[in-house]
N, C-alpha and C positions, 0 to 999 in steps of 0.2 A: 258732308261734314255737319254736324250738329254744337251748335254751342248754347248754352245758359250762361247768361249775362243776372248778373245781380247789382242793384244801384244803389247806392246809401242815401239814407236823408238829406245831405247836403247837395246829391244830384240834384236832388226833386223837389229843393225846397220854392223853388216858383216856377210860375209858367216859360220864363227862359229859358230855366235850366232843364223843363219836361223838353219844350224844341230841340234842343242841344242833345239828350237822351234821344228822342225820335231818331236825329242824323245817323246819330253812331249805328242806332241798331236795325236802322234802314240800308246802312252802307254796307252792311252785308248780311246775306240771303242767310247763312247757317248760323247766325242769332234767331234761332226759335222761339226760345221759354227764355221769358225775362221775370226777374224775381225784383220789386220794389221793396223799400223803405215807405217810412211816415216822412213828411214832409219836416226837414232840418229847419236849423237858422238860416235866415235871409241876412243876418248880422250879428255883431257880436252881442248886439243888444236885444236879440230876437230871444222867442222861444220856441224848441220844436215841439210841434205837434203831439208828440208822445209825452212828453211833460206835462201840456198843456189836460190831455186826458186825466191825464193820472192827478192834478189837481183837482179837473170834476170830480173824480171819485172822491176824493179828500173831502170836499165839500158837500158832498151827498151823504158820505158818513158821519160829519157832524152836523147834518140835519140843515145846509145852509142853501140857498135857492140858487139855484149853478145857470138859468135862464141869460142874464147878462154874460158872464164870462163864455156860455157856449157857443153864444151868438157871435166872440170869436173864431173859435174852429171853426164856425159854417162859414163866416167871411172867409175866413182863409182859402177853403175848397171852393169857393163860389168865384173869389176872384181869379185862381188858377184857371178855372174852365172860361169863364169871359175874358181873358188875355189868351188864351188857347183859339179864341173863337170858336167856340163850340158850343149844339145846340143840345144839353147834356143837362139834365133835372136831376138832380141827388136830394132831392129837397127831402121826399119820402125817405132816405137811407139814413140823412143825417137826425130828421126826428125820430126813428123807429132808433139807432143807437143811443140817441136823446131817454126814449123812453124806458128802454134796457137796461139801460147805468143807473135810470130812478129807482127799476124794481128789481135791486139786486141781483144784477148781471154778474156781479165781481166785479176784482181789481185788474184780471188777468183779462176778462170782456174789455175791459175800459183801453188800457191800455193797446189792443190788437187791433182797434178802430181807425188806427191812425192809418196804418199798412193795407186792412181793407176798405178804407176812405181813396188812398190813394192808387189800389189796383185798380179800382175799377173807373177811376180817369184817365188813368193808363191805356184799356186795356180800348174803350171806347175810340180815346185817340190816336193811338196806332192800328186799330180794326183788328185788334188781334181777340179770342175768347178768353174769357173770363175763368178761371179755377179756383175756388174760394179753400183756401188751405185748410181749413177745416171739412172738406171732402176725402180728403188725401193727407194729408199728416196726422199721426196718432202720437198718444201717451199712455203709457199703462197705468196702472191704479195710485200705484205708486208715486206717480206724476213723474217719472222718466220716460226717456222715448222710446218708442216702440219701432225700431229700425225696419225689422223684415215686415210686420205690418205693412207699413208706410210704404215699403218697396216697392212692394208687390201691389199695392193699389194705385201708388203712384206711376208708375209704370205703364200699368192697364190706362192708365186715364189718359197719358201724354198720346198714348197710339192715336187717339180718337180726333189730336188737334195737333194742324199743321204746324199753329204758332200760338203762343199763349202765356198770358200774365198769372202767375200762381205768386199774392202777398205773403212777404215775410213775417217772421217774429213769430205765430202761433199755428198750434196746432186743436187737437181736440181730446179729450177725455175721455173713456170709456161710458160717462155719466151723460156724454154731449155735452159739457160747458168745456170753455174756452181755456186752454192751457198756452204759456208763452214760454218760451227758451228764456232760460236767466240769465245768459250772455250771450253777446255778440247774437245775434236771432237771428236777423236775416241774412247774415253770410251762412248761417247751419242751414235755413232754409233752400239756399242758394246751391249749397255743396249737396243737399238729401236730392235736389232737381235732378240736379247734375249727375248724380250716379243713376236715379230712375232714369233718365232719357239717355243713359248709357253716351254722353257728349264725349266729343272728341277734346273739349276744351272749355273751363268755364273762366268767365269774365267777370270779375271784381270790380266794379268801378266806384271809386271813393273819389275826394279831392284831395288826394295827394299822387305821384309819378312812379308808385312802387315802395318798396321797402327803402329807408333810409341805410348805413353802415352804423348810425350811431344815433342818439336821439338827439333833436336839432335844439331842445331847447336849454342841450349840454355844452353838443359842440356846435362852431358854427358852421354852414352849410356845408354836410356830411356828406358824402358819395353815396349814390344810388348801388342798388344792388341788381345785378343781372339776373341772376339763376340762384336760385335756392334750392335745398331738397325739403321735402317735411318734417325730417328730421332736425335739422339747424331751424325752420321755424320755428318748431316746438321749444327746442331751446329758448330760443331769443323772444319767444312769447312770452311766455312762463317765467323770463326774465323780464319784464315789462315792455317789450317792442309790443305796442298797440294797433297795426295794421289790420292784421286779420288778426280774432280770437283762433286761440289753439284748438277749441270746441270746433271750430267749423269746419276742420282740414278732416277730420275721418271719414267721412261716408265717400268723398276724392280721394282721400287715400287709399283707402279698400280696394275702391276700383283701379285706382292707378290712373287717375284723371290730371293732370296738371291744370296747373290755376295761372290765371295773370291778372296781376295786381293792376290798373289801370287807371289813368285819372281823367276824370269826363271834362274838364277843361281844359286840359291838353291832351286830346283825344291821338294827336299825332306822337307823344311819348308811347315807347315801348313796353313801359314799365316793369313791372318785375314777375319773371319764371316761377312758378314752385313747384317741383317736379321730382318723382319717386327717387329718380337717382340719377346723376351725370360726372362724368369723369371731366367735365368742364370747369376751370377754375382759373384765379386772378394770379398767375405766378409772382407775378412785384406784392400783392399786400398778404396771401395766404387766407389772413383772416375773413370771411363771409359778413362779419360782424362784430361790436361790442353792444353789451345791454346790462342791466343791472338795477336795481330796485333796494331799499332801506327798508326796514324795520323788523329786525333780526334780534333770537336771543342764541349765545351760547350756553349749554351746558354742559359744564366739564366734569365729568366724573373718575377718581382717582383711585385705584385700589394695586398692591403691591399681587403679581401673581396672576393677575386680570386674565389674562390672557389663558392660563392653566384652569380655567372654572367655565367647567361647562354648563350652557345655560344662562350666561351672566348677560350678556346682549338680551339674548329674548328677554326674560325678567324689565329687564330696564324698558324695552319698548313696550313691554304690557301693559307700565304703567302710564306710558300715553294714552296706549291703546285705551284700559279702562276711561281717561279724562278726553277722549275723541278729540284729541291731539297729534296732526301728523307731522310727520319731522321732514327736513327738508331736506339735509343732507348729514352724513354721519361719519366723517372722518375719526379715526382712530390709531394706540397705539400700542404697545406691548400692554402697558399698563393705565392707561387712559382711554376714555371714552369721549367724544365730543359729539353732542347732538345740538343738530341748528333746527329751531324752530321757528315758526311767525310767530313776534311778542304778544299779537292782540290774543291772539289763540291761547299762550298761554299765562299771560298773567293772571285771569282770572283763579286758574285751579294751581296757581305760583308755590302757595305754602301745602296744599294735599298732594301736588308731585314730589316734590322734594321730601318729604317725609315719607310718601309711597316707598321711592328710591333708595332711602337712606332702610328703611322695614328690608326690603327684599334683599338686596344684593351687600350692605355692610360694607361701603366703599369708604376709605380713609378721609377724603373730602369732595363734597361736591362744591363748583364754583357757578352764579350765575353771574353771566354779562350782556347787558343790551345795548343795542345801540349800534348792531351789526347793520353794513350793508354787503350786497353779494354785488358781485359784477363777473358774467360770462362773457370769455372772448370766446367764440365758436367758429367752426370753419374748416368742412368734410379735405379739406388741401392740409391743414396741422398735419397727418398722421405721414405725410408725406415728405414733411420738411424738417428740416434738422434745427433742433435750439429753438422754436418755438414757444416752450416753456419759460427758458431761461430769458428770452425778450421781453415777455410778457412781465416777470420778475425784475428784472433790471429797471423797466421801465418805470414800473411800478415806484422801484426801490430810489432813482433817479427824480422822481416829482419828491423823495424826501415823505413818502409816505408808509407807513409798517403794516406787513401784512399778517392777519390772523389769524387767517385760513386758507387752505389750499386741498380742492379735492378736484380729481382728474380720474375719468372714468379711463379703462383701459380702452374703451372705441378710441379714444382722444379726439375725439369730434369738441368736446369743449374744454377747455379749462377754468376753474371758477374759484374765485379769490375773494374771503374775506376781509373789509376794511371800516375803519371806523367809519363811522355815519359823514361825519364832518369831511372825511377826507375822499367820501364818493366820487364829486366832479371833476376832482383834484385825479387821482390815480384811473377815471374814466376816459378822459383829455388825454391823459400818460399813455394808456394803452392803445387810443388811438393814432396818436403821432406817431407810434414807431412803427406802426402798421404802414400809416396811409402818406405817404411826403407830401 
């Protein structure tokens, strides 16, 4: 059995928490490839490592002498390896980085120091070999990632090593300089292992016990979730559950790798499944999950006949299309249209859509409204249970709250409800309680 274990920041953020990492992935043999983080907060008042970078570069860019502030970050890894006791010199690694960020390494160099800073304290203290992700991860020109590339080398390289530390967060450019995943990095890093070393099972390990039911700093302490598919993750990512980025489940998914969410401080939690597909589920709550996130615009487009004009949709989305505007969801009716957008996206090009709209298609009225939040209750058990919808509604309607929108794909894996901004917490609680007693 093979597994890839990947640690967040907050594992690694001191020499207690590297021991604490050590046990776990000493305690068993089929932790092979472990994927690190930069070193997190040690507290609330801290700064991680990756910030701290990425200030050097701020301060090189505006010409200002980064010597003091850097002499941070080397403390930082200096005193990890003397609490580690270890007889380990990075002295040369942290000045040659030192030197790189002076002569225009980039912002994307700067920031990837942090990851490869702390692989290779990693990699030294558990005796494991060293893979510098930039040997083995690509980007094409374009600055996306180059999957089959990366597979196929990555791949070849893992054969070569029994066990081994490959840093998250960056990859490499076709030019050679330093490219980083813009979200969530070293879980993508984590999951791209995980499908080279073809793992029976990769290990997430954050500080938290798995996926929450609801977000805790809604409700209060929400039920853990057992088993997930990727599918409901996706959802309830893309709905603001911040566990794992949605970015990070495809290269595991492909393969059909299952993931476990796990938390390095309570190493003895189970934490949470996320898995292609299981007929395993909560019969008392149905739901897998609520999630939901604010800052939504309606537009409501009105025209008598709508429905009889062919062409009339397309037209309408072209004119996002031309303002690289996507729409979020798009509930409709005989003779109306409602398209939900992100506000930030589009108030800027506000008065050239709507006058686009009004040019093409000669709609009797268009309406804008902002101020939308979405909230998805999700849960592969819905398609199975009767009145599901209508609890969700009642509930809703029960907290004394008005709904605005309502779009339910035919999977009915989710159902997803527009409400005012104000009334988010309010009909989020709502939907929880009738789920969860």
């Amino acid at each position: 059995m093979v597994k890839v274990v990947k640690f967040g920041g907050s594992s690694l953020a001191d020499a207690e928490h590297f021991k604490q990492v050590a046990s776990i992935i000493k305690a068993d043999p089929a932790r092979k490839y472990v994927v690190p983080s930069a070193p997190g907060k040690r507290s609330k008042e801290d700064t991680k490592v990756t910030d701290m970078l990425y200030h050097c570069y701020e301060m090189i860019t505006a010409r200002e002498n980064i010597d003091e502030y850097y002499d941070q970050i080397k403390a930082r890894y200096n005193q990890i390896i003397a609490e580690l006791g270890m007889s380990f010199d990075i002295s040369g690694e942290l000045e040659y980085v030192k030197s790189a960020m002076q002569h225009s390494s980039g912002r994307d160099y700067a920031a990837s120091r942090g990851e490869y800073l702390n692989g290779l304290i990693l990699a030294k203290y558990l005796g494991y070999d060293f893979i510098d992700a930039e040997n083995v991860i690509f980007f094409k020109d374009n600055g996306t990632f180059d999957e089959e590339k990366t597979n196929v080398a990555l791949t070849e390289e893992l054969k070569k090593h029994e066990h081994a530390v490959i840093p998250g967060f960056y990859g490499v450019m076709p030019n050679g300089t330093i490219k980083t995943f813009s979200r969530g990095g070293s879980d993508i890093t984590g999951s791209i292992v995980a499908r080279a070393a073809n793992a029976d099972l990769y290990e997430n390990w954050t500080d938290v016990s798995g996926f929450m039911m609801a977000d805790p700093r809604i409700i209060d302490d929400p039920c853990s979730i057992k088993t997930i598919t990727y599918r409901e993750l996706r959802e309830l990512s893309y709905m603001g559950a911040t566990v794992l980025h949605e970015d990070a489940i495809f290269p595991v998914r492909y393969a059909k790798i299952p993931i476990n969410i796990r938390n390095t401080n309570r190493p003895e939690d189970e934490g949470t499944m996320i898995v292609s597909d299981t007929n395993d589920y909560d019969t008392q709550r149905i739901i897998t999950g609520v999630a939901g996130k604010k800052g939504f615009t309606v537009i409501t487009i009105e025209k008598d006949m709508m429905n009889s004009e062919i062409g009339f949709g397309r037209k309408v989305l072209e004119v996002l299309e031309d303002n690289e505007i996507s729409f979020e969801h798009l509930p409709s009716g005989i003779d109306n249209m409602s398209i939900v957008v992100s506000t930030t996206e589009f108030e800027p090009h506000k008065d050239k859509v709507i006058t686009s709209i009004n040019r093409m298609v000669r709609p009797d009225s268009i309406v804008v409204e902002n101020g939308l939040a979405l909230i998805a209750t999700v849960g592969r058990a819905m398609i199975k249970a009767k009145g599901t919808a209508a609890r969700v509604f009642n509930s809703i309607s029960g907290a004394d709250v008005n709904i605005r929108m309502i779009d339910q794909g035919s999977s009915e894996i989710s159902i997803i409800v527009g409400v005012e901004e104000h009334d988010f917490d309010k009909a989020l609680r709502a939907i929880y309680g009738e789920f969860v007693k």
